[in-house]
PADOBA-679241 format. One record per atom (N, C-alpha, C, O, CB): residue number from 1; residue in three letters; atom name; x negated, y, z. Coordinates in steps of 0.02 Angstrom, whole numbers. Each point is the difference from the previous one (the first is absolute). Last residue first. Glycine has a CB too. Example, Ala and Ser with C-alpha at 12.3 -4.5 7.8 and 13.67 -1.06 7.14 Angstrom:
2
   i  aa at     c1     c2     c3
   2 SER  N   -642   -112    354
   2 SER CA    -42     59      3
   2 SER  C     39     55     37
   2 SER  O    -25     55      8
   2 SER CB    -34    -87   -116
   1 ALA  N     44   -254    104
   1 ALA CA     45     59      0
   1 ALA  C    -45     60      0
   1 ALA  O    -52     -1     33
   1 ALA CB    147    -58     29
//
This chain:
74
   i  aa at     c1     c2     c3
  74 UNK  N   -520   1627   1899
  74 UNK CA    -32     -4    -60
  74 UNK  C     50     82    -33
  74 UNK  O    -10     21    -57
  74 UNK CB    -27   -196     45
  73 UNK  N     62     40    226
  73 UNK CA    -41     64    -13
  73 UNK  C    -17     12    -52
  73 UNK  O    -43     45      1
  73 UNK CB      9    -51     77
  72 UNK  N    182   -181    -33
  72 UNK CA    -81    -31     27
  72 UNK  C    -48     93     -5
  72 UNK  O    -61      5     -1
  72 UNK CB     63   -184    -80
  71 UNK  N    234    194     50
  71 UNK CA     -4    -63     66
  71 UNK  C    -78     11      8
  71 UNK  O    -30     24     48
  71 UNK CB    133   -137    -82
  70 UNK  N    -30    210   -167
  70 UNK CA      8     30     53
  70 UNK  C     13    -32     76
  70 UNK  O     21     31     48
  70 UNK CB     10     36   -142
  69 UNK  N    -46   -208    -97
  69 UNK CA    -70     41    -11
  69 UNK  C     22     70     59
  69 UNK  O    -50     12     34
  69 UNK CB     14    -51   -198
  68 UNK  N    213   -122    138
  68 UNK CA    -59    -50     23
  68 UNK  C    -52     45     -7
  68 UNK  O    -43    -14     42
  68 UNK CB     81   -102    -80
  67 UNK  N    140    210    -30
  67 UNK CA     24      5     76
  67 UNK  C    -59    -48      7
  67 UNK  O    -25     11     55
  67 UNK CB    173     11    -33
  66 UNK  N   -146     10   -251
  66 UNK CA      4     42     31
  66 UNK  C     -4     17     88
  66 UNK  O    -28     48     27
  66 UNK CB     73    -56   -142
  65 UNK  N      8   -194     -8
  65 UNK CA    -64     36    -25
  65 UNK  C    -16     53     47
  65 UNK  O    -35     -8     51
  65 UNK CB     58    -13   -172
  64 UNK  N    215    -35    120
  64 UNK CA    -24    -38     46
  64 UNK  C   -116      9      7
  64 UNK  O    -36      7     50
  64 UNK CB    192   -101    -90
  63 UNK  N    -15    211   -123
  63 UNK CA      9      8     72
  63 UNK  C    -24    -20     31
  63 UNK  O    -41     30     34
  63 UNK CB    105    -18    -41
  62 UNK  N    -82    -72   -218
  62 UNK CA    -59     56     21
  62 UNK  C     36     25     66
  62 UNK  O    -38     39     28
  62 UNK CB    -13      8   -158
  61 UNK  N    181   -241     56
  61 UNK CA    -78    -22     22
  61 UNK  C    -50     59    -23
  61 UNK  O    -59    -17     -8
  61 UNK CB     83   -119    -10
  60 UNK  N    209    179      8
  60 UNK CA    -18     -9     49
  60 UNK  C    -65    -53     28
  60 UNK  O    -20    -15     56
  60 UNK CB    136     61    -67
  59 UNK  N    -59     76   -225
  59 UNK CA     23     23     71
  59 UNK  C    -34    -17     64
  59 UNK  O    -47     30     27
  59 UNK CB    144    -37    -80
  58 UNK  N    -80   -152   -145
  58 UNK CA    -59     47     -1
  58 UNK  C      4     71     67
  58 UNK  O    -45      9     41
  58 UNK CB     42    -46   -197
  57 UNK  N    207   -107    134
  57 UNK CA    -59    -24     30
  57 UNK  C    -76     28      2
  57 UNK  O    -37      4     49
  57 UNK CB    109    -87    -75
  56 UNK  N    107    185    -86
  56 UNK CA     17     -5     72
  56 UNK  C    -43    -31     55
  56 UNK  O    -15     19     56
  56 UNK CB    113    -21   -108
  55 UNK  N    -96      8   -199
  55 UNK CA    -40     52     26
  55 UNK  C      4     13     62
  55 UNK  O    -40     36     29
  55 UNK CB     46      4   -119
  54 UNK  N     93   -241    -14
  54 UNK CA    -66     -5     20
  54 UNK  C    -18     66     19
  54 UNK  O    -42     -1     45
  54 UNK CB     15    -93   -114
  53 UNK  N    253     80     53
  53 UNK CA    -27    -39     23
  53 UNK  C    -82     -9     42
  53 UNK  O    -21     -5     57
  53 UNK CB    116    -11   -143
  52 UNK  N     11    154   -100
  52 UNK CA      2     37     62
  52 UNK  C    -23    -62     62
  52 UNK  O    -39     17     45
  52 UNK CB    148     80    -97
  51 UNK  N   -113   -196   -177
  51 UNK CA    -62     57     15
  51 UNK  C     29     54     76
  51 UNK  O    -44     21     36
  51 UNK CB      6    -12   -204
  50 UNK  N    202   -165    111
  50 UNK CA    -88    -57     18
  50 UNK  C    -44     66    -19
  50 UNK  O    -48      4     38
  50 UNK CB     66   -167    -95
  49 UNK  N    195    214    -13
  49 UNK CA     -2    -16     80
  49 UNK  C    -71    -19     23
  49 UNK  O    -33     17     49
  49 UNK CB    155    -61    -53
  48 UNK  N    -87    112   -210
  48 UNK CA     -3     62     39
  48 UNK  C    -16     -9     80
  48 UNK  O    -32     30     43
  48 UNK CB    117     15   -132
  47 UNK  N    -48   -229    -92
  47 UNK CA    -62      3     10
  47 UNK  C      9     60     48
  47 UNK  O    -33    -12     51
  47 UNK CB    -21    -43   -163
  46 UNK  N    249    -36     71
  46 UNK CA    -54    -33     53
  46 UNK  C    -67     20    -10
  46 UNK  O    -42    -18     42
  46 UNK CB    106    -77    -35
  45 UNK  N     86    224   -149
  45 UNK CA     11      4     73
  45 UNK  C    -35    -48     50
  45 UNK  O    -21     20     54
  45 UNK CB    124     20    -93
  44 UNK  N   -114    -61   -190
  44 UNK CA    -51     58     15
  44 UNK  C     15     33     87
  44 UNK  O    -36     30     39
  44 UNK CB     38      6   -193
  43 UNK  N     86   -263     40
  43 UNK CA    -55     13      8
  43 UNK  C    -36     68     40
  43 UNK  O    -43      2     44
  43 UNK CB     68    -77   -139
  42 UNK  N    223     59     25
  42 UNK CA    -22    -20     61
  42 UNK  C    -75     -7     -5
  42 UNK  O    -22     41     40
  42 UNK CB    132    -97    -14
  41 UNK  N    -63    155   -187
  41 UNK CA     34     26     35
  41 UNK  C    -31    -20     40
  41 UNK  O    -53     23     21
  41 UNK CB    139     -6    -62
  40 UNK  N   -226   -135   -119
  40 UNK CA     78     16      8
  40 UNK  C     27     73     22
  40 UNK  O    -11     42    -43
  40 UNK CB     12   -163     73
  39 UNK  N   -237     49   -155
  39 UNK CA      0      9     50
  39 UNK  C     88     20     15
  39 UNK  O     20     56    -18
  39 UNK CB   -165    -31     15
  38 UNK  N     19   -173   -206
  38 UNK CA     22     86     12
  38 UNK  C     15     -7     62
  38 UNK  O     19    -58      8
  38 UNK CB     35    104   -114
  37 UNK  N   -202   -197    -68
  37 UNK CA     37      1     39
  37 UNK  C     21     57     15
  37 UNK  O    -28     47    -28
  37 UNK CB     -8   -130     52
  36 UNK  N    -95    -61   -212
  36 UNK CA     -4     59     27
  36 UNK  C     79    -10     58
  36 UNK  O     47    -38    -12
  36 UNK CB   -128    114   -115
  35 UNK  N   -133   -288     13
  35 UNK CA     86     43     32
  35 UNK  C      3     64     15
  35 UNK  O    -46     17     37
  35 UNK CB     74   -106     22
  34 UNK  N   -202    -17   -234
  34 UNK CA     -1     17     82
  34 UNK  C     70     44     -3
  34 UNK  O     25     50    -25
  34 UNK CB   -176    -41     62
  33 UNK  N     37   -143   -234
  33 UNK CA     15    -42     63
  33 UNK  C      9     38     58
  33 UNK  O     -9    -28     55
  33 UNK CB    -52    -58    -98
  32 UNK  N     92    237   -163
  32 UNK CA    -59    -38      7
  32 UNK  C    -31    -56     69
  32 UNK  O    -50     15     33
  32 UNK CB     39     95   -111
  31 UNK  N    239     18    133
  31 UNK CA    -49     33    -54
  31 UNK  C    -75    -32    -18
  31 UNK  O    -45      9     41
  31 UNK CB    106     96      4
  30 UNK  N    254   -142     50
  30 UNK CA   -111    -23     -4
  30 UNK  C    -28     30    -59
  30 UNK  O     15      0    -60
  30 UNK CB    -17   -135    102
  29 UNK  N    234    233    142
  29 UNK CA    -47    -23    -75
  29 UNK  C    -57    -35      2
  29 UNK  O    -49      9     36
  29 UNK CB     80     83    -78
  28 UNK  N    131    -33    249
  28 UNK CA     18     49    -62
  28 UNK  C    -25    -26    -75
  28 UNK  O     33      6    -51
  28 UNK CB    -46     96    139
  27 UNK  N     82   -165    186
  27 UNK CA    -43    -31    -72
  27 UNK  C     17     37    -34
  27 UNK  O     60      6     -6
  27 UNK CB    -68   -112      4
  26 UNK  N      4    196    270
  26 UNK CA     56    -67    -74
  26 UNK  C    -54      8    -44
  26 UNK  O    -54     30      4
  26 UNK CB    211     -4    -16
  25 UNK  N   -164      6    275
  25 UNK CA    -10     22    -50
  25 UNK  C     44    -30    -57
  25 UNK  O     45    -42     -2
  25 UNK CB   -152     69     53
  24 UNK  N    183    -25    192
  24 UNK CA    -51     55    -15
  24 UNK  C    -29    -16    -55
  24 UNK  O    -21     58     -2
  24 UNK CB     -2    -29    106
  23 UNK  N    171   -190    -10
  23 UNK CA     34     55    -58
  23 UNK  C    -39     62     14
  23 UNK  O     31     52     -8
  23 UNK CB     99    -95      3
  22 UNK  N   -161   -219     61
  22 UNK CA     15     59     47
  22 UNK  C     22     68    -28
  22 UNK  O     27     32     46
  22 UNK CB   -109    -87     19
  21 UNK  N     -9   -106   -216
  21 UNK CA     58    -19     39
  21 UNK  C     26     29     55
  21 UNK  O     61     -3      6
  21 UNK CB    -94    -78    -43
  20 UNK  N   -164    164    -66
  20 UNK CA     50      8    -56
  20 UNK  C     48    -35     40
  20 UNK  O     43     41     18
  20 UNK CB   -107    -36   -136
  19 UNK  N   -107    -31    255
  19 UNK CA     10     55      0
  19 UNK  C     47     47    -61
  19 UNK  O     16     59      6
  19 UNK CB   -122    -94     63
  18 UNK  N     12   -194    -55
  18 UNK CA     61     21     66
  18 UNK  C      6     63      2
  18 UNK  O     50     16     32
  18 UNK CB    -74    -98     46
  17 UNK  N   -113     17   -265
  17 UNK CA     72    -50     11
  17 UNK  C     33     23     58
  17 UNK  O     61     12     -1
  17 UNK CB   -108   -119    -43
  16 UNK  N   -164    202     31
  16 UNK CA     41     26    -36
  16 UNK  C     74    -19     -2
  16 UNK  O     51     34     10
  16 UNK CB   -150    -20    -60
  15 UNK  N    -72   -119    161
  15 UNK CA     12     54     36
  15 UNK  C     66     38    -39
  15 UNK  O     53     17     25
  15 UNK CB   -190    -11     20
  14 UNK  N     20   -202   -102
  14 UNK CA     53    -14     17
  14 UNK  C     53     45     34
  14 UNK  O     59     -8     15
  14 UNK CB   -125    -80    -21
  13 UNK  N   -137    131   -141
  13 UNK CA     77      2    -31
  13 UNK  C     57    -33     41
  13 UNK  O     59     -1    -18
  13 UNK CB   -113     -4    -93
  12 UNK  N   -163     48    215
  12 UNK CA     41     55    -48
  12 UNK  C     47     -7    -34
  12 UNK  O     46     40     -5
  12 UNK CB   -121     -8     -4
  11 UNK  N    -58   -210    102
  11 UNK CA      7     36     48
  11 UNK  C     69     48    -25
  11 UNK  O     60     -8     12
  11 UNK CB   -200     -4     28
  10 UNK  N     23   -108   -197
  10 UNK CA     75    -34     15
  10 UNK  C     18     39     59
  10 UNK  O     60     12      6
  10 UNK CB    -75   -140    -46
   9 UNK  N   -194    186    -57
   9 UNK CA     68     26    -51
   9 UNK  C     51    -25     44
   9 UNK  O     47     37     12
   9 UNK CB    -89    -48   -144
   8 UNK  N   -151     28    286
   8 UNK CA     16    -45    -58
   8 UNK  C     49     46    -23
   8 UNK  O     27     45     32
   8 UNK CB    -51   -170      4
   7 UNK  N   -134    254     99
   7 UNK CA     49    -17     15
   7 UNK  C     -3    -24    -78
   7 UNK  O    -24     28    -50
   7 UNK CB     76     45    165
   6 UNK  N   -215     42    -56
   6 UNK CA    -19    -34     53
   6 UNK  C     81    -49     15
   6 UNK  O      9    -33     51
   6 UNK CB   -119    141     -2
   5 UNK  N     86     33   -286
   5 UNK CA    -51     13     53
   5 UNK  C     -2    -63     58
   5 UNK  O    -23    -51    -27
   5 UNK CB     45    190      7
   4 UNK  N    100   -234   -142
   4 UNK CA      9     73    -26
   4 UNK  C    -32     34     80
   4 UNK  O     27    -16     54
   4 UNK CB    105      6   -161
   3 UNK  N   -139   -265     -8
   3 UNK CA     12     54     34
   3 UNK  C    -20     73    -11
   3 UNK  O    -44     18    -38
   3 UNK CB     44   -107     97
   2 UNK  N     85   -149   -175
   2 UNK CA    -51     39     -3
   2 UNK  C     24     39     56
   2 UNK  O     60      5     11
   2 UNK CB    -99    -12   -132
   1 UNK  N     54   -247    108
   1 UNK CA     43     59      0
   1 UNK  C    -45     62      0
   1 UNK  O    -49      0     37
   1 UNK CB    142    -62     25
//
């Protein structure tokens, strides 16, 4: 199976498969063996969620950062 950087093709397309069945992307066209896809509605809303998500976490591990380097005097 060929792989595509540090991840197999099958990784990715199984990613894709659930992620067209879940109704964040759809199939739009193949262009020279490579599927083009389009990002839904619902897609662009789980992605909005999962980036406030993670910036929430980026947040609070420079707090917690933060409260550990004003602890030790730094």
């Amino acid at each position: 199976m060929p792989t595509l950087g540090k991840y197999c093709s099958g990784t990715l397309y199984g990613s894709l498969s659930k992620m067209e069945k879940d109704g964040l992307i759809c199939f739009l066209r193949e262009e020279e063996k490579q599927k083009i896809y389009h990002i839904t509605d619902l897609g662009h809303q789980a992605l909005d969620l999962e980036l406030r998500r993670i910036e929430r976490l980026y947040q609070n591990i420079r707090e917690v950062h933060g409260h550990e380097k004003h602890e030790e005097g730094i």
